[in-house]
C-alpha positions, 0 to 999 in steps of 0.5 A: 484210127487217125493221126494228128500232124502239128509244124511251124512254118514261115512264109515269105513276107508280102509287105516289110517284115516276115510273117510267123505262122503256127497251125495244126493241120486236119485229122488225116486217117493213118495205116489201121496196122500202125501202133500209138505213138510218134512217128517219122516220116518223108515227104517226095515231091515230083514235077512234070518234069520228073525231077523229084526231092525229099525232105526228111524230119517230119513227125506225126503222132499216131492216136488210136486210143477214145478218150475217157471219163476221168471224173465229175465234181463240182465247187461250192462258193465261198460262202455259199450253201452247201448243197444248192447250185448258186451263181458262181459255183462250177461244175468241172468235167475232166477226161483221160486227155485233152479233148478237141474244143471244137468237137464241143462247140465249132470253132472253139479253142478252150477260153471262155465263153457264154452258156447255159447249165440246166439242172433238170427235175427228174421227178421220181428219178434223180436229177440231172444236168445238161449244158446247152449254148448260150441262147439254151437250144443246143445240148452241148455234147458233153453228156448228163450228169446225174446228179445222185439225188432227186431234191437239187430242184423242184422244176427244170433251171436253166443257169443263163450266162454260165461261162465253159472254159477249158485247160487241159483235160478239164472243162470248167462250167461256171454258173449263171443266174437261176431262171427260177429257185433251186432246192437245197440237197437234203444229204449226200449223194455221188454224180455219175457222168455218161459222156458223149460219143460226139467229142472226140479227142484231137486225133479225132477219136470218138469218147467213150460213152462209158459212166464214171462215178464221181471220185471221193466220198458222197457229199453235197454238190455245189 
């Protein structure tokens, strides 16, 4: 179980005019007893000489729960076919809450920025996608996508300056430039997603590998 402590501070000026500072500080392991939810607490400060004081007021949010799977869906753009992946269509995941940025990629906050999308032949399998970094050697934990049919592609297509944004529980993935042609789906299919244990949530909570359907009826992605 961890907990996440979020406060405001205003440190003293070292040149003319004060300095606002905001930040969340690290995941710190709470009492494994402790039920979700907001928390008060204290904090005593001691010196050497035994002198001590207590502030009051502080708040802490107690998470215990692993985030989830929500839903997979992509976007078509406009004026673009149905059923074959194109620059500028998405692929959108989104989990049962916000996931740490930077649990996806290190020192990421959530705005844009370049990646690679690959849709992966499955040969007597169906395909599937995969989202690597930007110079496409890194698999993104963000898990694979299968994506319910075996006719997206004829060989592996890796999406080259696809970007990755993030607002709220949503993880948009937009398409690049093909490295070779894609194939158009034939009929309809429904993605499945399996997450990765590897993001976590922002009190640091493993997600669930648990599949998720794509929500809705069976369509043609992208």
């Amino acid at each position: 179980m961890a907990s996440e402590l979020s406060r405001r501070r205003r440190r003293a000026p070292d040149r003319p005019g004060n300095v606002s500072n905001d930040y969340r500080s690290a995941v710190s392991t709470a009492n494994a007893v402790l039920p979700a939810g907001s928390k008060t607490f204290t904090i005593t400060a001691t010196d050497v000489a035994n002198n001590s004081t207590t502030q009051s007021g502080f708040s802490v949010t107690v998470d215990n729960t692993a985030p989830t799977a929500s839903d997979i869906q992509t976007t078509n753009v406009s004026a673009g076919t149905s059923g074959l992946a194109e620059t500028w269509d998405t692929m959108v995941f989104t989990f049962a809450e916000p996931i740490d940025p930077s649990s996806i990629v290190s020192g990421w906050n959530g705005t844009s920025r370049t990646v690679t999308l690959r849709i992966n032949n499955g040969g007597s399998s169906n395909d599937t996608v995969s989202v690597y970094d930007s110079a496409d050697t890194t698999q993104l934990p963000l898990g694979s996508v299968n994506l319910g049919r075996k006719d997206y592609t004829g060989a592996n297509i890796g999406f080259t300056n696809s970007t990755m944004v993030m607002s709220g529980s949503m993880i948009t993935v937009t398409l690049g430039t093909a490295s070779s042609a894609p194939t158009t789906a034939a009929n309809t299919g429904s993605m499945i997603w399996t997450p990765s244990v590897t993001a976590t949530d922002r009190g640091g909570n493993a997600c669930s590998t648990t599949a998720r359907t794509e929500t809705g009826t069976a369509d043609k992605d992208f």
